[in-house]
C-alpha positions as CSV (number, residue, x, y, z in Angstrom):
1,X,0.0,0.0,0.0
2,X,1.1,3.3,-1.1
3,X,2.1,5.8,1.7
4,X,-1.0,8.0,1.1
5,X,-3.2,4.7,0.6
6,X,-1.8,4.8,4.5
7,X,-2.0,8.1,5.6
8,X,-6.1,7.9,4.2
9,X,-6.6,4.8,5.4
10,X,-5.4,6.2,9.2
11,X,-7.3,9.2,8.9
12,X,-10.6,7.6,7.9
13,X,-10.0,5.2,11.3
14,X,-9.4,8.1,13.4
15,X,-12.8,10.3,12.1
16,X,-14.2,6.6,12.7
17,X,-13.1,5.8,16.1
18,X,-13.9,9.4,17.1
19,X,-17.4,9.4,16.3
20,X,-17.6,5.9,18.1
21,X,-16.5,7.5,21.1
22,X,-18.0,11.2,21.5
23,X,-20.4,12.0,23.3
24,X,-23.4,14.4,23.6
25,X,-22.7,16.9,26.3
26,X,-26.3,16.7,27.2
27,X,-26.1,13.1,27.0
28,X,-26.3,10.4,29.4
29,X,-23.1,10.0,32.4
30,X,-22.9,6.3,31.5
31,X,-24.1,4.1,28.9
32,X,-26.5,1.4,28.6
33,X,-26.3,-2.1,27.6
34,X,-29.7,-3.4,25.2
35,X,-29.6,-6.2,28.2
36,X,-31.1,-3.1,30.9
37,X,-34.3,-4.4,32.5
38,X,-36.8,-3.3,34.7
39,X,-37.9,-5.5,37.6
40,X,-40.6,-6.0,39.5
41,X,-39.7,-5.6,43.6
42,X,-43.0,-4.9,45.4
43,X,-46.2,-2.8,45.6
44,X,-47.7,0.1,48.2
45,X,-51.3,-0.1,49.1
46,X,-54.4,-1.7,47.6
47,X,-57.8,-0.5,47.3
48,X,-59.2,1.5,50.3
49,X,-59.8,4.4,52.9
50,X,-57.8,3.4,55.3
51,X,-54.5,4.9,55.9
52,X,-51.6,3.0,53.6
53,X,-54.5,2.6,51.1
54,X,-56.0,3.8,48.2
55,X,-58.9,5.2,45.4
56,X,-57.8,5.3,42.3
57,X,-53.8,7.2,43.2
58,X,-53.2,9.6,40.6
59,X,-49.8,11.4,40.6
60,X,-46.7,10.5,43.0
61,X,-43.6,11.7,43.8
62,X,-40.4,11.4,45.8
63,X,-38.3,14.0,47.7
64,X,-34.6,14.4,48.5
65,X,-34.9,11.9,51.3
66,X,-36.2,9.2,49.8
67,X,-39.7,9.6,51.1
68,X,-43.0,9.4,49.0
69,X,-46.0,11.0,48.2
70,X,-48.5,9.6,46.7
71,X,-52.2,11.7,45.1
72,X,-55.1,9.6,46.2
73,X,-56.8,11.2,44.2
74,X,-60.2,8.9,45.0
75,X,-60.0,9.6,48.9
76,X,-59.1,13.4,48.1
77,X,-56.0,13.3,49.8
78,X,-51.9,13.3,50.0
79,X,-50.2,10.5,51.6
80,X,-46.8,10.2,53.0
81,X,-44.6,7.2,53.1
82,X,-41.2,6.7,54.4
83,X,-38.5,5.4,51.7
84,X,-39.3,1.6,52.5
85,X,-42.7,2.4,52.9
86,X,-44.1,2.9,56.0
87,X,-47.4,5.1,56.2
88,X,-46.0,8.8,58.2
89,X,-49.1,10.5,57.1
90,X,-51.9,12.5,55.1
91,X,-53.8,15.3,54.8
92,X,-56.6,16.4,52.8
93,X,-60.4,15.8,52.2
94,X,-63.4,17.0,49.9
95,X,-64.1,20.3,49.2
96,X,-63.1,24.3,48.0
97,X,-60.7,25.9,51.2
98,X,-57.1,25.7,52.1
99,X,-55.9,22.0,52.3
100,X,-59.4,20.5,50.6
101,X,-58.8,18.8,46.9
102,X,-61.3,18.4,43.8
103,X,-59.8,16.6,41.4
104,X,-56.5,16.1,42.7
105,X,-54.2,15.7,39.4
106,X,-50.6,15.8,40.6
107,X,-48.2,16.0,43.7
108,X,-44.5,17.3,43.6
109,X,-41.8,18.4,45.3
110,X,-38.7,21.0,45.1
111,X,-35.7,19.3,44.6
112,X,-34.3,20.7,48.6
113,X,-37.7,19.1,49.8
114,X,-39.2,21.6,51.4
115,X,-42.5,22.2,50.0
116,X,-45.0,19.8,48.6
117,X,-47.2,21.2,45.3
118,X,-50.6,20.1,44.0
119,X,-52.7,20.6,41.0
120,X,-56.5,20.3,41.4
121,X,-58.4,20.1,37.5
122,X,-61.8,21.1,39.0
123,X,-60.4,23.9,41.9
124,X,-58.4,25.4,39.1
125,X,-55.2,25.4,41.4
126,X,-51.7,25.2,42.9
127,X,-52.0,24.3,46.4
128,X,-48.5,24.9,48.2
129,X,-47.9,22.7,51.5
130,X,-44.5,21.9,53.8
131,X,-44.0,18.7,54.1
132,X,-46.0,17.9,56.8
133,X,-49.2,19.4,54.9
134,X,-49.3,22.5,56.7
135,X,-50.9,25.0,54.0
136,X,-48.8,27.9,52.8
137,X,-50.2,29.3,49.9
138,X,-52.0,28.6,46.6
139,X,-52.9,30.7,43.4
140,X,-55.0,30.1,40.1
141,X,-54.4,30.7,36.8
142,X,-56.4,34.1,36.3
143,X,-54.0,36.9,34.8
144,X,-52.4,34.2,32.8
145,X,-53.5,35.1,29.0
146,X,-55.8,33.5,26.8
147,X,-58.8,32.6,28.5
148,X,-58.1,31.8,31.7
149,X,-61.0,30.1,32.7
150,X,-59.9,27.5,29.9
151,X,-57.1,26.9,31.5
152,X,-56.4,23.2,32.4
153,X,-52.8,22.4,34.1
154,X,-52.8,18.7,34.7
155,X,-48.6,18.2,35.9
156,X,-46.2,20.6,37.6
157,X,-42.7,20.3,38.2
158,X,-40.3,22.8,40.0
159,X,-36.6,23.4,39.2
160,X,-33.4,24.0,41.4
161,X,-34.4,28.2,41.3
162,X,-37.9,27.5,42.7
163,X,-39.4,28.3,39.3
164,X,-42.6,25.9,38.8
165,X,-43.5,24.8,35.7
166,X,-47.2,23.8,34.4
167,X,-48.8,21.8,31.3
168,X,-51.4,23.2,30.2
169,X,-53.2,20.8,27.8
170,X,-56.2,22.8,26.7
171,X,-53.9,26.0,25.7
172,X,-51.1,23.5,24.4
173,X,-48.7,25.8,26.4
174,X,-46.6,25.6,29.8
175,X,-46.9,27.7,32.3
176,X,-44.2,29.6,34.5
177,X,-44.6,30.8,37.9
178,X,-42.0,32.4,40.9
179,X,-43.1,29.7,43.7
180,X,-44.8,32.7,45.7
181,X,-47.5,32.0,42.6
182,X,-46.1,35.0,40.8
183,X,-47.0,34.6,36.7
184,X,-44.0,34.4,34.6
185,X,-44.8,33.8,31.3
186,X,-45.4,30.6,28.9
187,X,-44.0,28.5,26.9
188,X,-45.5,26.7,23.9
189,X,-47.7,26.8,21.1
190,X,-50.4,24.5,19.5
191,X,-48.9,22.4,17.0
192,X,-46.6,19.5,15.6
193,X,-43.3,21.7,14.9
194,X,-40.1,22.0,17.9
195,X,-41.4,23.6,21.0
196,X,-45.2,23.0,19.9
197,X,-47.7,21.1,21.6
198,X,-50.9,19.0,21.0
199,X,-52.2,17.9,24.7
200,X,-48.8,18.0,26.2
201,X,-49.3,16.3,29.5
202,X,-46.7,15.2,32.0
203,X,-43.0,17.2,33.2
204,X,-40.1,16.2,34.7
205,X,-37.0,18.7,35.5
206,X,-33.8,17.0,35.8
207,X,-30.4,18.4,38.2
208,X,-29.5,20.6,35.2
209,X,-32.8,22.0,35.1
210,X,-33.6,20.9,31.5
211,X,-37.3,20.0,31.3
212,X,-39.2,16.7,29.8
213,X,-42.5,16.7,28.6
214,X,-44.9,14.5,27.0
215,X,-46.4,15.6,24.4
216,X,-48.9,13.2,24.1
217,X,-51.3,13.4,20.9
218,X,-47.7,14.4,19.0
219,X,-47.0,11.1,20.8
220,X,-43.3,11.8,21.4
221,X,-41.1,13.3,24.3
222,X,-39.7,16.9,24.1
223,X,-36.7,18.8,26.0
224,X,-35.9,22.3,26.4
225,X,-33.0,23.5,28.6
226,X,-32.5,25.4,31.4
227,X,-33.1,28.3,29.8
228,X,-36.3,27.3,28.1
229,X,-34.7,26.4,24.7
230,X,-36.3,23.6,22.7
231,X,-33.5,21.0,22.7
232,X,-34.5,17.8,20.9
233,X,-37.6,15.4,20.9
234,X,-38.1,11.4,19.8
235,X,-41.4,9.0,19.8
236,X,-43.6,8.1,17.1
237,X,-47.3,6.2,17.3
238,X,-46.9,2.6,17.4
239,X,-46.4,-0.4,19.6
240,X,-43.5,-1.1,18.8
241,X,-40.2,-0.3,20.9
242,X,-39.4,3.0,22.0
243,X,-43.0,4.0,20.3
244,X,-46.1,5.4,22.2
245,X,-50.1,5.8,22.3
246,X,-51.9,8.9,22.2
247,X,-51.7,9.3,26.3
248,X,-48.3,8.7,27.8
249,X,-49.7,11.1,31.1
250,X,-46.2,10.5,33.3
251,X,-42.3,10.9,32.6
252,X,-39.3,10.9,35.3
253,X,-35.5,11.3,35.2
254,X,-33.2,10.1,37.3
255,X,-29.9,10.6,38.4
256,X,-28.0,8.6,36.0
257,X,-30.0,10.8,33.3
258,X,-32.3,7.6,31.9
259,X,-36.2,8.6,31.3
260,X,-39.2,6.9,32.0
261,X,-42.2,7.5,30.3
262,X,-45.9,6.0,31.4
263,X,-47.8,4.7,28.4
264,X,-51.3,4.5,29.8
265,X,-53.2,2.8,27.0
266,X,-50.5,-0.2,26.5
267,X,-50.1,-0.6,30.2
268,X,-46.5,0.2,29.9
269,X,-43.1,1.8,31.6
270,X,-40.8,2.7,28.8
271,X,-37.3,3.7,29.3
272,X,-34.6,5.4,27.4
273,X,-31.3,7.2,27.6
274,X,-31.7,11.0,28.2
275,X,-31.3,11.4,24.1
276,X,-34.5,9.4,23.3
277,X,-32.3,5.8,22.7
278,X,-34.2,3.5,23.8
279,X,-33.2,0.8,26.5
280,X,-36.0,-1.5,27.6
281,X,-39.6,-1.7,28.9
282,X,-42.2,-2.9,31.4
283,X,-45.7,-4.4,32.4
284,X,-48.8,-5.6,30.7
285,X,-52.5,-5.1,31.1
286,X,-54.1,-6.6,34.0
287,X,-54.3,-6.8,37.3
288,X,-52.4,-9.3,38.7
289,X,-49.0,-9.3,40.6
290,X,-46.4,-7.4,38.5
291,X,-48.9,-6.4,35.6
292,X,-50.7,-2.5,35.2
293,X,-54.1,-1.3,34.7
294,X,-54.4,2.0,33.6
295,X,-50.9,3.7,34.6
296,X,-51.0,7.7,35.4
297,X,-48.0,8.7,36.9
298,X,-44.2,7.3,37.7
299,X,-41.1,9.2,40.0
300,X,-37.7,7.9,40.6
301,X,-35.6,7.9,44.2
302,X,-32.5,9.7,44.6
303,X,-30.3,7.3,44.4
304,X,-31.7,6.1,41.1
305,X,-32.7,2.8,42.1
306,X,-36.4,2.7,43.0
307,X,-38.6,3.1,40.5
308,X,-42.5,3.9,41.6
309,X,-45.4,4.0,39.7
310,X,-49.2,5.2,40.0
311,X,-51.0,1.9,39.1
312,X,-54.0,3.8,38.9
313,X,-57.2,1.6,38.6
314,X,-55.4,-1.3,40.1
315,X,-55.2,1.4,43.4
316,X,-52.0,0.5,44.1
317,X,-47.8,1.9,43.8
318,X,-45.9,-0.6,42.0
319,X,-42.4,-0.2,42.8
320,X,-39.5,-1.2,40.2
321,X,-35.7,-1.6,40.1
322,X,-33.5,-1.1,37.2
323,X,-31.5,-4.6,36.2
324,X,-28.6,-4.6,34.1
């Protein structure tokens, strides 16, 4: 071989090898095998009133310390649970005043843990608690543009600042608030181009503050930045892997940057690197040990190694690990 045969042949192998080996900035801190799993460890609750049980839980999530809250939505209430499990408490009932639900949507927390949020659909509100439930504030969505009383916030997420984010899925828009319910501003348009939205459902906010959504009758995932930037997106309609149904309601990160998105209709967890690849999935339809009925919500530990899920007409958490 001549010497430039050589010299071409050793340049084409380094472009190569370096395009094996870089990486996204925004991309994942480690990577995935196709052999990652999701398994089945145990579930929270079953149907009922008592405390530890539940009506039809709606929204969950998980604060710096491991411990859980769960939106039973069905006995108008929050419950708490310590990280392995154990009932610590609740608040809420029926009704229209300070630390009363109708139509409890979603629960979350700011990523220090010190406040507790919820969304009501037919109060038209944040309700802002500590922990423990005590009430602090709440606000509506009144001053907000468009037609206010149209307004229909289903998820909420808040980022490391305290800024809380909210889908709107009748105004295909999110909404921005200072966590003292001060309006910010929106984000978001109706339809299928970047940074539009057609029903666009659940949030998530990872440690870099870059946002998740699903955009569910787009049926695909899209991410903006910190800064609010649209960054990328990925999904398609289908059954087949990586693909969704019209109502994918839930998505969490966690802190080795994978995603999880609820696919209601297939009775599914789907998971993916934090660029949309995707690395393995979860459950069927029913309502037996380790299957799903009905989905809603899902929020990840920590640590990154519990995985918990809103098996919604099955009344119950299902609780996951990550296998590889």
């Amino acid at each position: 071989m001549s010497d430039v045969r050589k010299s071409v042949t050793y340049l084409l192998i380094v472009a190569l090898f370096g395009i094996i080996i870089y990486q996204n900035p925004f991309c994942c801190t480690a990577v995935y095998s196709q052999e990652t799993e999701l398994k089945y460890i145990k579930q929270l609750g079953m149907k009922g009133i008592e405390k530890g049980r539940f009506a039809f839980p709606h929204s969950l999530a998980v604060d710096n310390l491991g411990n859980i809250y769960v939106g039973d939505t069905g006995n108008k209430r929050i419950q708490k649970f310590s990280p392995n499990g154990t009932f610590l408490t609740s608040w809420g009932s029926e009704g229209t005043g300070n630390g009363e639900f109708l139509g409890l949507h979603d629960v979350t927390v700011d990523p220090k843990g010190k406040f507790v949020y919820t969304v009501e659909l037919k109060n038209h509100r944040v309700q802002k608690f500590d922990p423990n439930g005590m009430f602090i504030t709440k606000w509506g969505f009144n001053g907000t543009g468009g037609r206010d009383f149209m307004r229909a916030p289903h998820q909420i997420a808040v980022n490391s600042l305290g800024k809380v984010y909210l889908t709107d899925s009748n105004a295909n828009q999110i909404l921005k608030f200072y966590d003292n319910g001060t309006f910010i501003g929106t984000l978001g348009s109706k339809g299928v181009g970047p940074g539009q939205f057609n029903t666009p459902h659940g949030i998530a906010i990872d440690a870099n503050d870059n946002i998740y959504v699903t955009d569910m009758k787009n049926y695909r995932v899209q991410v903006f930045d910190s800064k609010d930037t649209f960054v990328r997106q990925w999904g398609s309609l289908g059954i087949g892997l990586g693909q969704f149904s019209e109502t994918v309601p839930g998505i969490a990160i966690d802190t080795n940057n994978r995603v999880y998105v609820v696919d209601k209709i297939n009775s599914q967890v789907h998971m993916f690197d934090n660029t949309g690849n995707y690395l393995s999935s979860w459950g069927s339809d029913g309502k037996g040990p380790q299957q799903l009925h009905k989905p809603e919500d899902i929020a990840v530990n920590n640590q990154g190694e519990d995985i918990y899920i809103t098996d919604t007409r099955n009344s119950r958490v299902q609780i996951l690990q990550v296998i590889e």
